[in-house]
C-alpha positions as CSV (number, residue, x, y, z in Angstrom):
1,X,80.0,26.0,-92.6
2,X,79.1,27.4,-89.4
3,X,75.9,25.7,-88.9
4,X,77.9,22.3,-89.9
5,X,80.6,23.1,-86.6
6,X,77.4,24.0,-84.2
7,X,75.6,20.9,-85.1
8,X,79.1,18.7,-84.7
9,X,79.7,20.5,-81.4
10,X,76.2,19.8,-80.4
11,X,76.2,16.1,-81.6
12,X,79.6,16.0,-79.0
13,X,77.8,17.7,-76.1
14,X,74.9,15.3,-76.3
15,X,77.8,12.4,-76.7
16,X,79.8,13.7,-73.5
17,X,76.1,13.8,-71.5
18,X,75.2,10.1,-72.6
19,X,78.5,9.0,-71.4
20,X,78.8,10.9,-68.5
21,X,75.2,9.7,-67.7
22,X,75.6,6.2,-68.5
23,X,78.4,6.1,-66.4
24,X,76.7,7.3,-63.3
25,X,74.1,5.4,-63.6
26,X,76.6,1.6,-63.6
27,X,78.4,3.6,-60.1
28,X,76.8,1.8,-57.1
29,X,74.9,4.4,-54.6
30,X,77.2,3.5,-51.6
31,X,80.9,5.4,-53.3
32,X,78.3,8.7,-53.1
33,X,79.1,9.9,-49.4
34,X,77.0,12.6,-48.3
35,X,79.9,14.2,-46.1
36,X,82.4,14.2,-48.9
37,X,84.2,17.4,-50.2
38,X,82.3,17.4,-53.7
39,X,78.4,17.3,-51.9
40,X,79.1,18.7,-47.9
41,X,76.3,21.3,-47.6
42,X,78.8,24.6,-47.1
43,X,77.7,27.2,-44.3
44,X,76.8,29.8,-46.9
45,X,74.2,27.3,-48.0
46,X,72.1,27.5,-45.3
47,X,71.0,24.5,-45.6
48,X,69.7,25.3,-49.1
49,X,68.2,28.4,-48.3
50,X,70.9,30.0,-50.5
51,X,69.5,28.6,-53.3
52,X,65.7,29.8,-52.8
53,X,66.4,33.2,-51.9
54,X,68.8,34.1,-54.7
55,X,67.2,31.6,-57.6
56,X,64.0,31.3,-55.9
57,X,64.4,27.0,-56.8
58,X,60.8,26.3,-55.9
59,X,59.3,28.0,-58.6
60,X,61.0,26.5,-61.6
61,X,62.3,22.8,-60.3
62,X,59.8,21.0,-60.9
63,X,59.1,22.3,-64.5
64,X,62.7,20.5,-65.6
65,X,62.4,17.1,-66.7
66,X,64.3,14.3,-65.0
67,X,66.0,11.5,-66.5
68,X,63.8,8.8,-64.5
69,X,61.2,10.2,-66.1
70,X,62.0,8.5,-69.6
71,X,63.9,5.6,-68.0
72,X,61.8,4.5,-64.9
73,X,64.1,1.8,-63.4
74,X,66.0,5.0,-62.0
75,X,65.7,6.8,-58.7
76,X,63.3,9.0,-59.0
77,X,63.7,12.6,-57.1
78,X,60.8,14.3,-58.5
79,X,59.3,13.9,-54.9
80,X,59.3,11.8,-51.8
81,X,57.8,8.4,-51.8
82,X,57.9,7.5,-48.5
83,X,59.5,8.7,-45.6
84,X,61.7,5.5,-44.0
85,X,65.5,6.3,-43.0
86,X,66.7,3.8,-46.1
87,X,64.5,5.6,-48.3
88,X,65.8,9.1,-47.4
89,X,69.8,8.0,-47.2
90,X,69.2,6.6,-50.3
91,X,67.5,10.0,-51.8
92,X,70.3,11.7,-50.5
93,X,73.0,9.3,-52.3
94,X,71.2,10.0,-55.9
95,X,70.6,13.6,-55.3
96,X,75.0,13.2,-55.1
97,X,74.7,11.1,-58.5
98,X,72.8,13.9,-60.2
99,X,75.2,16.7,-59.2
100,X,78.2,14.6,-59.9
101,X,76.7,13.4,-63.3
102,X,76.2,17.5,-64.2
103,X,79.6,18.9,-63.0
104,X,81.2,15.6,-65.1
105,X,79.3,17.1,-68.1
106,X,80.4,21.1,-67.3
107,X,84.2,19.7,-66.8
108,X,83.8,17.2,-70.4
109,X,82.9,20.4,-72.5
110,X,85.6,22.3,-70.8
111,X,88.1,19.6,-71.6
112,X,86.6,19.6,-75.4
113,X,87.2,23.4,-75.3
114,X,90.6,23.2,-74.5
115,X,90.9,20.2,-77.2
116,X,89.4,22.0,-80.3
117,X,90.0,25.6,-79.3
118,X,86.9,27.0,-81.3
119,X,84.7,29.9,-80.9
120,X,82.0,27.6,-81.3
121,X,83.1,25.3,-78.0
122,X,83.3,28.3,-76.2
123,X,79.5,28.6,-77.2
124,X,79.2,25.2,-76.3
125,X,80.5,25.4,-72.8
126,X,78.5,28.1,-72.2
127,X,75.3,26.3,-72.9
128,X,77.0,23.0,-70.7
129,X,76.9,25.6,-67.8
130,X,73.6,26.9,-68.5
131,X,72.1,22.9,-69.1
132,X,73.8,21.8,-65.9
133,X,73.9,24.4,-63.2
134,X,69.9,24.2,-62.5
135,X,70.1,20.7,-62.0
136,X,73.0,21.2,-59.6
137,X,71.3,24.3,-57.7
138,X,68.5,21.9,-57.4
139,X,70.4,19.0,-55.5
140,X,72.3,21.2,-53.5
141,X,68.5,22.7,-52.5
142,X,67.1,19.6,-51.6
143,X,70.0,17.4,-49.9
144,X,70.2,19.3,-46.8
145,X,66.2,19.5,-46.6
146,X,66.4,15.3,-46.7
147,X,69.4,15.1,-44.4
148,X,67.3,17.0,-41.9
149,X,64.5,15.2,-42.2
150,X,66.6,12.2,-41.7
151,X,68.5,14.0,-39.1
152,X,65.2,14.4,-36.8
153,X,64.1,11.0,-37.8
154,X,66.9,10.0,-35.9
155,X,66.8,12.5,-32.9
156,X,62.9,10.7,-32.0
157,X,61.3,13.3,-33.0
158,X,57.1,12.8,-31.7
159,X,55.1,11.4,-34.8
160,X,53.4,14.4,-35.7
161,X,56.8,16.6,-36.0
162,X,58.4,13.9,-38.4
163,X,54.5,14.0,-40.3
164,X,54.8,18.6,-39.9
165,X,58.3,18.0,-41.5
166,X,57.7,15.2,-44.6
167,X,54.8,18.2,-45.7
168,X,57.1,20.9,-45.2
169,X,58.9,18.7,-47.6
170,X,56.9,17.2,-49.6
171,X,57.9,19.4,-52.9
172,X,61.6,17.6,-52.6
C-alpha cells in the first residue's frame, strides 16, 4: 500500500513539473525583468559569490542536466555562446525562467501537501526542495556574473577586458 501512495505522489510531482515547465516555456522572455523582486541579486549575494563559497556551485553545475538538453529549440545556459548585449540580456531573462519554473514546482508540491495532508507528501516536498534548490542556487550564481559582463559591455570597457571577462566566465 505504501509503495502504491509513493508511486501516485511521484506520478503528481512529475505531473506538477511538466506543467509548471510547459508553462514557462509558452511565457515570452520580455515579462522576466531582471530587477524585479523574485530575481534582484540581494547584497548578501555578492554577486553570486554566496553561492560558491557556501555550496561551492562550480564544482557540481555542470554535472545536472538541463532541459534544453533533450528539447534543443530551448535556451540553452549550459554556457555562453557568444558574447553580444542581446545575447547576454537574453541569458539573463532564461536564467529568471529557470528559477521561476523551480520555485513554481517547490510552491505546487507544497500546495499538494496542504491538499492531501500525507506523510508521504511531506516526503514529497522534501524531495521538490531537494530537485529544485540546485537549479535555483545555480541561476542566482550565474545572473549577476552575465549582468556584469553586460554591465562593462556597456561602460566601453577596452577589447581585451570584455575578452579577460567572457573567460573569467566562460563556465556560465
Amino acid at each position: 500500500m505504501r509503495l502504491l501512495v509513493l508511486i501516485n505522489n511521484l506520478f503528481i510531482f512529475i505531473i506538477l513539473s511538466l506543467m509548471n515547465t510547459l508553462i514557462s516555456i509558452k511565457l515570452p522572455p520580455t515579462i522576466f525583468h531582471i530587477d524585479g523582486w523574485l530575481f534582484r541579486t540581494r547584497r548578501w549575494e555578492k554577486d553570486g559569490a554566496f553561492y560558491q563559497q557556501w555550496f561551492g556551485v562550480r564544482r557540481w553545475k555542470s554535472l545536472l542536466p538541463e532541459l534544453s538538453d533533450f528539447l534543443s529549440f530551448l535556451f540553452s545556459k549550459k554556457q555562453m555562446e557568444h558574447s553580444g548585449s542581446d545575447y547576454l540580456y537574453r541569458f539573463a531573462q532564461e536564467t529568471c525562467r529557470a528559477e521561476l519554473v523551480h520555485w513554481c514546482i517547490i510552491i505546487s508540491m507544497l500546495l499538494y501537501m496542504q491538499w492531501t495532508h500525507t506523510g508521504m507528501s511531506a516526503l514529497m516536498f522534501f524531495i521538490a526542495v531537494l530537485c529544485n534548490l540546485p537549479y535555483i542556487i545555480i541561476q542566482r550564481y550565474n545572473r549577476p556574473r552575465i549582468l556584469n559582463i553586460l554591465v562593462n559591455k556597456r561602460n566601453g570597457l577596452s577589447e581585451n577586458s570584455i575578452k579577460e571577462l567572457e573567460l573569467l566566465h566562460k563556465d556560465i
